[in-house]
N, C-alpha and C positions, 0 to 999 in steps of 0.2 A: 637542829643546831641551836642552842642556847645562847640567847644575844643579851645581855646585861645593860640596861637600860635604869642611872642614875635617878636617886630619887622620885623611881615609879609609885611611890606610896603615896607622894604628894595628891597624887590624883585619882578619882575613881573610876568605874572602868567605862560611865558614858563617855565621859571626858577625854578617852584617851584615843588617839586615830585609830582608825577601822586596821584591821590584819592586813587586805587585800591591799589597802592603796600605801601602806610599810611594804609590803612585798613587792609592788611593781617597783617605789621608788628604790631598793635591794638590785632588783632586776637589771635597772635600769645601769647605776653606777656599776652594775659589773658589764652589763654591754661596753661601755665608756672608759672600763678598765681601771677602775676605781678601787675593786676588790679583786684578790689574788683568788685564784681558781682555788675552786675546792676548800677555801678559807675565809670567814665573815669576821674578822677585826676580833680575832680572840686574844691571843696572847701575843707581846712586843716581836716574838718569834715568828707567827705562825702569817700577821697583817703585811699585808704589801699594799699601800692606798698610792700607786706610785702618780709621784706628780698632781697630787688631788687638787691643787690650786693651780688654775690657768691663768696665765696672763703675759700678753704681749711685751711687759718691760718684766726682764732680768730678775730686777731688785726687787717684786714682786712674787719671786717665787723663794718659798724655803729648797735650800740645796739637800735637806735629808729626808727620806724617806718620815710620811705621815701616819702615825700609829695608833690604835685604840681608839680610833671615830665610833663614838656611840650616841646614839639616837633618845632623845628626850621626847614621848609620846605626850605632847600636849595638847590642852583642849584647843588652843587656837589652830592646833593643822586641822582642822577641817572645815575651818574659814577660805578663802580662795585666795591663796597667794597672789600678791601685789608681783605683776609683772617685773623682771630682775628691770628692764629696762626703767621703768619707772621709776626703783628704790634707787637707781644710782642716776638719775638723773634731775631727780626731784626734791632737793635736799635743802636745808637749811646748817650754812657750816658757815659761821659771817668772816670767819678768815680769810676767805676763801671772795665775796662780796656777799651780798645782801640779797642778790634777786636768787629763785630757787632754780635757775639754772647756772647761774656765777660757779658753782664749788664744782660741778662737773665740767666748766672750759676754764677756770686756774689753778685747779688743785694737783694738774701734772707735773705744777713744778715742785711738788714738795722732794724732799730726798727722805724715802722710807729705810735705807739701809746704807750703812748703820743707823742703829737707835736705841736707846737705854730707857728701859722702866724703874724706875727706884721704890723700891716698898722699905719705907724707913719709919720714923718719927717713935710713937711712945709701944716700941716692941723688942724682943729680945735679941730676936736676929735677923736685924736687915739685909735686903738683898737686892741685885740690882738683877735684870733680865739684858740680854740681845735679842737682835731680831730674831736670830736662829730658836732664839731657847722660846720664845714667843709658839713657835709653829709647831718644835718637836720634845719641849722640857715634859710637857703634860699631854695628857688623856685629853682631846678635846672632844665637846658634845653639842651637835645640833640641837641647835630650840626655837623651833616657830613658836614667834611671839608676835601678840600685837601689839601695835605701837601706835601710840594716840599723841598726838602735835597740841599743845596750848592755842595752839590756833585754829584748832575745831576740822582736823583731818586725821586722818590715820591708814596704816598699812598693816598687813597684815608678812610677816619676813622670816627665811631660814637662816637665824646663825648660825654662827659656829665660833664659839669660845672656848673656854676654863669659867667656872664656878669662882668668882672670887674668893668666894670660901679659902678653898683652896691655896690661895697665894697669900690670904691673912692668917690661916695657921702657920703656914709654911715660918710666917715670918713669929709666930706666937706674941701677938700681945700681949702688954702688960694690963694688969688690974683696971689701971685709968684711963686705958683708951675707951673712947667712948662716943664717937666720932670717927670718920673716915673724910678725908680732905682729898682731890685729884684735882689734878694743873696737867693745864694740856701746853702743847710745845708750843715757844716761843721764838718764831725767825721770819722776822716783817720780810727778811729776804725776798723769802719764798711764798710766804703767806700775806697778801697783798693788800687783805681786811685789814691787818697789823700795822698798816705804814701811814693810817690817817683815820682818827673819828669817823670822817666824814664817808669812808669808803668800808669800813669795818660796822659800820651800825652805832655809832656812838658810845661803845661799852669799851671798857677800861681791858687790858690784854698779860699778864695771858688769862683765858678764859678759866674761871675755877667752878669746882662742883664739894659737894657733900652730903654725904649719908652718914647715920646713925650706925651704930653698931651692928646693930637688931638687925637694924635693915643691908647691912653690907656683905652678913655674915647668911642671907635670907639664901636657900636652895634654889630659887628663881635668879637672882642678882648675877647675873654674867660680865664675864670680860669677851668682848668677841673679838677674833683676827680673822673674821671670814663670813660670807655671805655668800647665797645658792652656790654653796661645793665652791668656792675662790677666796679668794684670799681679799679683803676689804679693800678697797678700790678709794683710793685718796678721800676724795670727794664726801664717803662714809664714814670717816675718821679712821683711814688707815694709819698707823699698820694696828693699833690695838684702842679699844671704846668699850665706855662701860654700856652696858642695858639692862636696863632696870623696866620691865615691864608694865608695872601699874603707878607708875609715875608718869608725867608730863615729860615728850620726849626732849627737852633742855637739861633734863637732870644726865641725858645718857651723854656723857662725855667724851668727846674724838681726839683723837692723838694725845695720847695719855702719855705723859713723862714722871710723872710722880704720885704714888699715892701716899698718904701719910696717916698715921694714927696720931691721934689730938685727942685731948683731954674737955677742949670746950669746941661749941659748935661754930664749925669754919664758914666762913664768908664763902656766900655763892653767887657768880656774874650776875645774875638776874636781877635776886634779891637784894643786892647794891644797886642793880640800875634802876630799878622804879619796885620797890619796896611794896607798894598798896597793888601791884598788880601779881608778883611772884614771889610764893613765899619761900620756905627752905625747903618744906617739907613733895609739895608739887605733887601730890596723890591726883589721881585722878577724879574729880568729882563731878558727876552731872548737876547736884545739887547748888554747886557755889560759882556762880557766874563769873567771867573776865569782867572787870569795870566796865571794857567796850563793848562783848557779845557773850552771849549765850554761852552753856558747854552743856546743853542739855542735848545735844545730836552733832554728830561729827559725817564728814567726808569721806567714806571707802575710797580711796584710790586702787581704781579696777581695770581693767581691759579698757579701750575708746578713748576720746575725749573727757570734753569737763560733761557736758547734757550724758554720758552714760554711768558717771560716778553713782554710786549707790548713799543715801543718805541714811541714817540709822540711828538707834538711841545709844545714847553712851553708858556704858554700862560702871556701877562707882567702881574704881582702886583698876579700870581696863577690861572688868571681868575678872578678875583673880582678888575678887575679896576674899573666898573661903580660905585662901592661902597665909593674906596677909593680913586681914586686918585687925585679928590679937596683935598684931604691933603697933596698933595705937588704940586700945582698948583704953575707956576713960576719958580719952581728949577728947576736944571741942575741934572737929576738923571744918569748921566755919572760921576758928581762929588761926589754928596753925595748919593751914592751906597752902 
């Protein structure tokens, strides 16, 4: 049976997960009921993923049937996946507060459905999304990726997105975009980081993000609505976030309400709040240290405690330089860091 797996050229074939442990995890979702008998996610006819996202609130689940799940073989799966428990409990989302358990005890109040994505600004034909069109408009594709923190840790996580690509053709830019801008949602109501400095981390709200062209339009650059087979879990930036792999993970944005195409390079929370520490660009480098510590070795977050975390070298752009780093062929990534 012939499984179509997106931009497998990207990668060569050490790189790419072993056959048996793609098979078991196959296996596995159809014990679970994930895949329709005698059918593996071929055509919008033939896929029945029913109920592929679990979760005890409602508003959590897409009401239509999930189609076209396809599997992105990356070098990073065969890293050891970061415990689900861990990825959603261990988060920085200052909305939410500050400490890395805050976004996992207040981020239940958020209200994920309804919600609007807007893809506007310097393009031909903007569009807006609902929650629905989020889970069943497009092909989504798993991508284990690692994900490295400014703060000198990292996970190793199964999404599950759309290719931004995908939703900036949709929208076809014009000539002069040249820039990508994202604003994540703005409701101190419910996001409790939002209702004081002092409780939010000191950074000005709503939180913004941007990427370059190059880089937004990049075959890695995902929009994710989902995490191990579920559906993004508040706390991760539900209901939709960007990940941007060989970036510092500040740049991947949570609850997205807007993306825009712009012409000059947009303002990013970070890089407004303390400029000599976060620049736009946020590549991953072992080479250019935080003013405060090191990023020559990062945190595995693993099975156990803190004394069983795995310590290791950081590898520059996350390990996916072969992929990206003709996107800044020429620069001085000691300057634009």
């Amino acid at each position: 049976m012939k499984i179509t797996c997106s931009n497998q050229s990207q990668f060569k074939d050490h790189e790419i997960t072993d056959e048996t442990v793609f098979n078991q995890r196959r296996k596995l979702l159809k014990q679970m009921g994930f895949l329709g008998a005698g059918s593996l996610l071929s055509s919008p006819s033939q896929a029945n993923i029913l109920d592929l996202f679990s979760s005890d609130k409602p508003q959590n689940k897409p009401a239509a049937v999930m189609q076209n799940l396809s599997f992105i073989k990356d070098k990073a799966a065969r890293d050891e996946l970061t415990p689900e428990a861990k990825v959603t409990s261990y988060n920085n989302f200052y909305e939410f507060g500050t400490s890395k358990t805050d976004p996992a005890q207040n981020a239940h109040a958020l209200t994920l459905n309804p919600w609007n994505l807007s893809i506007n600004g310097l393009c031909h034909k903007p569009f807006e999304l609902g929650y629905e069109d989020l889970f069943n408009k497009y092909a989504l594709e798993e991508r284990i990726y690692r994900m490295r923190c400014v703060e000198a840790w990292s996970m190793v996580i199964p999404w599950i997105g759309i290719p931004l690509a995908t939703l900036l053709k949709q929208a076809d830019p014009k000539s002069n975009a040249q820039y990508v801008a994202f604003e994540t949602l703005k409701r101190p109501e419910e996001m409790i980081g939002q209702q004081s400095r002092l409780v939010g981390g000191g950074i000005n709200y709503p939180y913004v993000e941007g990427l370059t062209i190059e880089e937004a339009m990049h075959p890695l650059t995902l929009i994710a609505v989902g995490l191990y087979d579920k559906a993004l879990p508040a706390q991760n930036g539900a209901p939709v976030r960007l990940v941007v792999p060989w970036k510092y993970g500040f740049k991947s944005i949570k609850s997205i309400v807007n993306i825009k195409l712009v012409d000059k390079e947009p303002p990013t929370t970070w890089n407004l709040s303390a400029p000599s520490e976060y620049g736009f660009y946020a590549n991953v480098n072992p080479a250019v240290s935080h003013p405060r510590w090191s990023q020559a070795q990062e945190r595995r977050i693993t099975q156990g405690g803190l004394f069983s975390q795995q310590y290791i070298k950081t590898l520059p752009f996350n390990g996916y330089g072969k992929e990206v780093a003709h996107l800044y062929k020429g620069m001085d990534l000691t300057k634009y860091f």
